[in-house]
N, C-alpha and C positions, 0 to 999 in steps of 0.2 A: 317497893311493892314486893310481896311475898310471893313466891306461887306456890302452887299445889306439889311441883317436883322442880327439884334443881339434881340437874348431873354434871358430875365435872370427870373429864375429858382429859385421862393423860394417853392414854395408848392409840396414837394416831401415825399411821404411815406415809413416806413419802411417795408416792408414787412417780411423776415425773416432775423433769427439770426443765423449765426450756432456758435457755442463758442467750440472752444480747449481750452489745460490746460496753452496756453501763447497767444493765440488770439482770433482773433473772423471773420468771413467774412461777412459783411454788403450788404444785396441786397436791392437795392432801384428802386423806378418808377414812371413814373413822363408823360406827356401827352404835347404835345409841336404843336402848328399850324406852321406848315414853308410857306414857298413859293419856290418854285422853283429854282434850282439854291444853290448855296452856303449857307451859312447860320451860323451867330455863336451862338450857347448856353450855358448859363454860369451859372451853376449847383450851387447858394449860398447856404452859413449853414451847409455846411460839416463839418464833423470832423476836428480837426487839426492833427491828429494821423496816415492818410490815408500811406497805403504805394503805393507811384504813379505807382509803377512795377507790383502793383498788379489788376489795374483797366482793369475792364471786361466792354464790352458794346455791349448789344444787342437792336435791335430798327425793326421795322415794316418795312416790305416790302415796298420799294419803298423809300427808303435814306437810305444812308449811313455815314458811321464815317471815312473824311479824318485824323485828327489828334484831338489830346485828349491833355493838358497842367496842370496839379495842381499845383496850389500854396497855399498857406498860409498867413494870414495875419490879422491885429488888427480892429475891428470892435465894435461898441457899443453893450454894451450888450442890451440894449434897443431895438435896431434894430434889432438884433439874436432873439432874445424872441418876437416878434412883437405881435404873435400869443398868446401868455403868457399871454400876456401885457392886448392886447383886453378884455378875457378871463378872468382876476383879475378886470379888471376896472368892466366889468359887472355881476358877480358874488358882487364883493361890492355894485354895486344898487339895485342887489336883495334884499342882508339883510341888507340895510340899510333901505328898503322897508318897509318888511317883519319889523325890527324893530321899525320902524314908526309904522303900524299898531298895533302891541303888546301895545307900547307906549298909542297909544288912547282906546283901549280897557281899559288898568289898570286905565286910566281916567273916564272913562264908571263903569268898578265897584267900583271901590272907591266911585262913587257918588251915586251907590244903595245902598251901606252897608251904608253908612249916611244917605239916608233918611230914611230906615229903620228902626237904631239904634233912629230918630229922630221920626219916625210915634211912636215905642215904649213908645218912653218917653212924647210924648206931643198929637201928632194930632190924633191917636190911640187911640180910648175908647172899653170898652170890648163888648158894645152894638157894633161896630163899626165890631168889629172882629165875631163878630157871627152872623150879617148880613152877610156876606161872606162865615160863617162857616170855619173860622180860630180861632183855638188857640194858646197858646203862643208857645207850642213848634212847630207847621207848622212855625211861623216866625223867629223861632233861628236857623230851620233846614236851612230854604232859606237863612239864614244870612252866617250858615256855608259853603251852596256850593258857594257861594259867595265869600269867603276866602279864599277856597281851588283853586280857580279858581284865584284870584289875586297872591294866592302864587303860581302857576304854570306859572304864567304869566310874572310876576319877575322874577323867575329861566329860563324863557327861553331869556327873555332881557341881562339877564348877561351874557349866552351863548352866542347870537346872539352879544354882544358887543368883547367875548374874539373873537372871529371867525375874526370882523372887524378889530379886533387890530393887527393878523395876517396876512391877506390877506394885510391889508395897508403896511405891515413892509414888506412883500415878496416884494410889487410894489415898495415901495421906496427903496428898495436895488436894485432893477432893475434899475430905473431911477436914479439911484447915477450919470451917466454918465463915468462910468467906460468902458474901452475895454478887448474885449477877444479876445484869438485867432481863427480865422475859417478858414475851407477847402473853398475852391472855386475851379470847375472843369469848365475849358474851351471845349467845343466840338465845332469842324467844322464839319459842315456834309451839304449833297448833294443832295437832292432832286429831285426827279424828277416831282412832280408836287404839287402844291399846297394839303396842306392837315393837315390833326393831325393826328403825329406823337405819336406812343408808343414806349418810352424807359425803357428797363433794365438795370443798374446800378448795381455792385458790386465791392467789391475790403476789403482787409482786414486792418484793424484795432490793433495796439497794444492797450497797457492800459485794457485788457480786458483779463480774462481770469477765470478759477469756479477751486473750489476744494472740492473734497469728504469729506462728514460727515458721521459719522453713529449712529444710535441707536441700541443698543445690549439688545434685551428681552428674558430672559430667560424665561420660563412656564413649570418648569418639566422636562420632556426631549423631551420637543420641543426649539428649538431658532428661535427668529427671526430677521433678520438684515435688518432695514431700511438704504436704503442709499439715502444720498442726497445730493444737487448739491449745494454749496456758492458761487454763484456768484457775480462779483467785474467788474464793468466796469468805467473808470473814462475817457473817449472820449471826452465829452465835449456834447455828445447830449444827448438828451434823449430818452432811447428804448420805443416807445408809443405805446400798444397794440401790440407787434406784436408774431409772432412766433419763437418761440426759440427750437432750437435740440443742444445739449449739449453733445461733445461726447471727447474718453479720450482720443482720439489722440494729440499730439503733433506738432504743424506747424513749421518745421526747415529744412534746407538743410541737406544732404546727400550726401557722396561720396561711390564711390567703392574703399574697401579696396587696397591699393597699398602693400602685403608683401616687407618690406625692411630687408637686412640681418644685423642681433645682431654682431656687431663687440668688440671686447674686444683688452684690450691692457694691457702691463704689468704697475704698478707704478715704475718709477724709482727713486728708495727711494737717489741715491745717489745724483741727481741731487738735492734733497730740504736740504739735511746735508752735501751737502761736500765743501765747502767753508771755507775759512779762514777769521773768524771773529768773535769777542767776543760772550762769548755766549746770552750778553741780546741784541748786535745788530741784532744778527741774530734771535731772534724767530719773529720778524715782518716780516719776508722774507719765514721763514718756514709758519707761517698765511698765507700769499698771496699766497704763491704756493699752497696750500692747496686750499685755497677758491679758483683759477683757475681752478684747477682738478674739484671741485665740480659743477660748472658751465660749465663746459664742460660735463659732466655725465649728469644733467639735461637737456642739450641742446638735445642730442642723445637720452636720455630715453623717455622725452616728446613728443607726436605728438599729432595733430587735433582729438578731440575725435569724435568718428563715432558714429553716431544712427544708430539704424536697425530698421527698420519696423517691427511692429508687427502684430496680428489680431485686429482692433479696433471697440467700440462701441460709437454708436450714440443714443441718448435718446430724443424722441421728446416730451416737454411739452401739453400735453391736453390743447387746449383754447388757448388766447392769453396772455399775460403777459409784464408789464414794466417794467421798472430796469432804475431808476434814477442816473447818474454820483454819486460816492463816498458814494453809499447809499445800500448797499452791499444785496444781496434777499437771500434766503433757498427755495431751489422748492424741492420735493419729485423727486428720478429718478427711484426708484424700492422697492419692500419689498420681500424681502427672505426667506422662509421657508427652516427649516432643522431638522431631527433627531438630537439630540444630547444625549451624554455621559457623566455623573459627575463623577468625580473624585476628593480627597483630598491628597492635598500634604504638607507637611512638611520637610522643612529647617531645623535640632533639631540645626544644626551648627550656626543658624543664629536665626533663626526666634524661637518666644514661644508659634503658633497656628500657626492651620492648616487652607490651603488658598482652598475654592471651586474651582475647577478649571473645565469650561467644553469643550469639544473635538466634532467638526464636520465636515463634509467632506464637502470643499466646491463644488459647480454644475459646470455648463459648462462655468460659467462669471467668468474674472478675477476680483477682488477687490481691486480701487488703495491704496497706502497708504494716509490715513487721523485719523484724531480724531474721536475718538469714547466716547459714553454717553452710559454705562451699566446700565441695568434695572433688578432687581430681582423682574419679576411681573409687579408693578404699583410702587414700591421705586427705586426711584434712588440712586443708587449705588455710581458712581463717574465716571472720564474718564482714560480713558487710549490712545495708539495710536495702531493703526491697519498696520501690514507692509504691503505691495504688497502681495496681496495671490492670488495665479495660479487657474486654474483650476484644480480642482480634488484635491485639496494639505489639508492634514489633518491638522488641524487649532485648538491649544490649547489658552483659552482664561480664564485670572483671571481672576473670579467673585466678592467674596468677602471672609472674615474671615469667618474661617467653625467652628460657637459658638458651636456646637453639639459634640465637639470631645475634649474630654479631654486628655492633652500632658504633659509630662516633662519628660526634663532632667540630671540626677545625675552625678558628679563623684563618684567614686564606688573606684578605684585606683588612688594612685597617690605616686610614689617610686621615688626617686633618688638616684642612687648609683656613687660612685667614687673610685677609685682605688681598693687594695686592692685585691681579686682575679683577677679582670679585672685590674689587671697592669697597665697599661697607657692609660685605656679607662673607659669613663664613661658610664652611663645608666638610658635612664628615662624609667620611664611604668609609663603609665594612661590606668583608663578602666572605659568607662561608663557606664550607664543604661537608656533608654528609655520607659517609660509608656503609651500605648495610650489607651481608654477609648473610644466607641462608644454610643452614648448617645443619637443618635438619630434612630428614632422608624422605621427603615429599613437595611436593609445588603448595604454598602458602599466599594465601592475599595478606595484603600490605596496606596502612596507614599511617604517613607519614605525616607529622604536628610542625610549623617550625614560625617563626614571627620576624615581619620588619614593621620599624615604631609606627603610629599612627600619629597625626598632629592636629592637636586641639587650637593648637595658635593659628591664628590668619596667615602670619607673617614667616611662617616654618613650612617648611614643604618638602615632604618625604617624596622619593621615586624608587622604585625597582628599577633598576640598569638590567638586572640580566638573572635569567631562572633560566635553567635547562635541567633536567626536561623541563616543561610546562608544569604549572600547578594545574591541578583537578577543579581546583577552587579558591578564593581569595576573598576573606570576609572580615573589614575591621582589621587587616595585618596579620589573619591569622590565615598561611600559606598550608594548603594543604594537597597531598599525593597518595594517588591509589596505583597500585600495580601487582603486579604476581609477580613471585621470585622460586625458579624452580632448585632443585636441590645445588649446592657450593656455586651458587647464583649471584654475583656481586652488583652491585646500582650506586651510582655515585650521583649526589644531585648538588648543584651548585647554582647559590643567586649572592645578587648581590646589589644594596641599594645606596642613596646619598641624602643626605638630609642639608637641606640649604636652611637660614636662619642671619637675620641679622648679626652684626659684631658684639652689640650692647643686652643681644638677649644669651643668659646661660644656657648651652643644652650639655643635658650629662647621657651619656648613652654606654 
């Protein structure tokens, strides 16, 4: 179909960004003269990325939007970058300008420091110079600023050269003659009289999406936790100046849960072994029936997995901000203050120092999961990763090795017995001993990690004989101690158990 006017549409701004953690929603606007009656508008330089389901359009009293069409398709990159283009070409006549003139200048001193050097040595008598009321050194001095100025002047030729050498290599990868992909939006719309028209454009984008960083500064017992936002968009445009709100929502479909009922069914073992047939023909047959059940379990267990909506946060960047295709940004989304809690904990089972460890109650914001950069002060520490922490959720986080506390661990016992009064059963005992040493110049809480075996066997039977002090707690063999140690404060703790076990069974301990 023909119509009456066709405009097409490259000069369109971005106005805002809003980015989830798998999308992003693009609103754009753009000023269009129609005329009366029908009218078609044909939106160049869009993304390739556009999802068409999702395009919004709002437009100024007095037309309207019959139908909307996006397509896709291969366009010179020269012609996409038009504006680029322009914009490189005359920025290079600046400094090639600007380097021209530098150029005649170092021709200009170069030719004072000579005649200088040349009044010096020949035209220059001393009667000549005191006529003027110069001596030699007013002439060495003018020769140096003289220097200093041809060597300033150099240094910025060679800049203003690498700059050229740049800017030319961006234009001439431009102008390779190469194509990329671009969005193109057709709009019909209707008019009712002559005039300029304001439209709003929006619609969402893949390829784009940010992920939480942190910075962990301890100060004492204060923490504080910068969080920020890594933003990745590779669309194909580029975000120019615009506004960016960055929030942690997730953009995906959702259904209402359907409960369906858990059916079970018996295996019928007889139907995979009872058959008459050698026994190496038949394990390919028991395989298969097997791997069928298994696939039918997975079929029935598996369903559509469901999101839920949560409470979500939106973070709007102060000022405007761009973000170049494949050229990933770090913007600040918030800084956190919290009390916090040290504590030292030791592994004796594992580990041969004790690790800082400190404890804060996060506030009213959830924290998603991302990497985190720990800071003691102004040292960096190292990284670690941060899980999803809730609101209000008491939050333990290594720091680093606690140099201040002096640790080891002894064996003290170690028996094995075999037969003999225990008849047909053997026995081991071990017992160890644990040293800790407080060594730095304040009272510290303590946790202490340490293990005796657990027995999966019926016929094995572990005991603790002897813990002093008491443990705090005992869960699965894993013996654990809280206490406070005030400054060159010593704690020794000592247990010790036996493991019984028939003759005929191994234990390796």
């Amino acid at each position: 179909m023909v119509y009456e006017l066709s405009v097409l549409v490259l000069k369109h701004v971005i106005d805002e960004v809003k980015l989830y953690t798998n999308a992003a929603i693009v609103s754009r606007s753009f000023e269009v003269d129609l005329k009366s009656g029908v009218s078609e508008v044909i939106v160049d330089n869009l993304e390739p990325v556009v999802d068409p389901d999702s395009i919004r359009i709002k437009c100024s009293g007095g037309v309207k939007v019959v139908d909307v069409e996006y397509r896709v398709y291969e366009k010179r990159l020269e012609d996409v970058l038009r504006d680029e283009v322009l914009k490189l070409r005359s920025k290079i006549k600046e400094v090639e300008k600007e380097k021209l003139k530098c150029e005649s200048e170092v021709d200009g001193v170069k030719s004072l420091i000579d005649a200088i050097d040349k009044s010096y040595l020949t035209s220059l008598s001393f009667r000549y110079l005191r006529e003027r009321k110069l001596d030699l050194d007013d002439l060495l001095e003018i020769r140096s600023k003289y220097v200093d100025r041809l060597t300033l002047l150099t240094m910025r030729i060679r800049e203003l050269e690498a700059e050229l050498a740049s800017l030319k290599s961006k234009l001439d990868e431009i102008s390779k003659g190469e194509t990329v992909k671009v969005g193109a939006l057709k709009i019909i719309t209707e008019a009712d009289q002559d005039g300029k028209y304001l439209f709003l454009l929006s619609y969402n984008v893949g390829n784009a999406f940010w992920r939480p960083t942190y910075d962990l500064v301890v100060e004492g017992s204060k923490l504080t936790v910068k969080m920020y936002a890594r933003v990745v968009q590779d669309t194909g445009c580029v975000w120019d100046n615009v506004s960016l709100a960055i929030s942690n929502r997730r953009i995906a479909r959702v259904r209402k849960p359907e409960p369906r009922p858990w059916f079970i069914r018996p295996i019928e073992t007889k139907k995979l072994y009872s058959f008459k047939a050698a026994p190496r023909a038949a394990a390919p047959r028991v395989e298969a029936a097997e791997a069928e059940l298994k696939a039918i379990k997975v079929k029935e267990a598996f369903e559509e997995a469901i999101e839920v909506p949560g409470v979500y946060l939106t973070y709007h960047i102060p000022g405007k901000v761009t973000v170049e295709p494949g050229r990933p940004k770090v913007l600040l989304l918030d800084r956190l203050q919290f009390d916090c809690e040290t504590k030292y904990v030791w592994d004796a089972f594992r580990e041969t120092s004790f690790i800082e460890v400190v404890t804060f109650k996060n506030g009213d914001t959830a924290l998603e999961p991302g990497e985190c950069r720990i800071f003691d002060g102004e040292t960096y520490i190292g990284r670690t990763r941060l899980n999803r922490i809730l609101p209000k959720q008491e939050v333990e986080v290594a720091v680093k090795v606690a140099d201040g506390i002096e640790c080891k661990r002894d064996l003290i016992k170690h028996e094995e017995i075999k037969g003999g009064i225990l008849k047909n059963k053997a026995l081991i005992a071990r017992g160890y001993r644990l040293e800790i040493i407080n060594h730095y110049d304040k009272e510290i809480k303590v946790e202490v990690y340490d293990r005796i075996p657990v027995s999966k066997h019926p016929e094995v039977k572990v005991e603790l004989t002897k813990c002093e002090p008491r443990y705090s707690d005992l869960t699965t063999g894993i013996l654990k101690w809280e206490f406070s140690l005030k400054p060159d404060e010593k704690r020794v703790i000592e247990f010790e158990f036996k493991v019984e076990h028939p003759l005929d069974l191994h234990i390796s301990i």
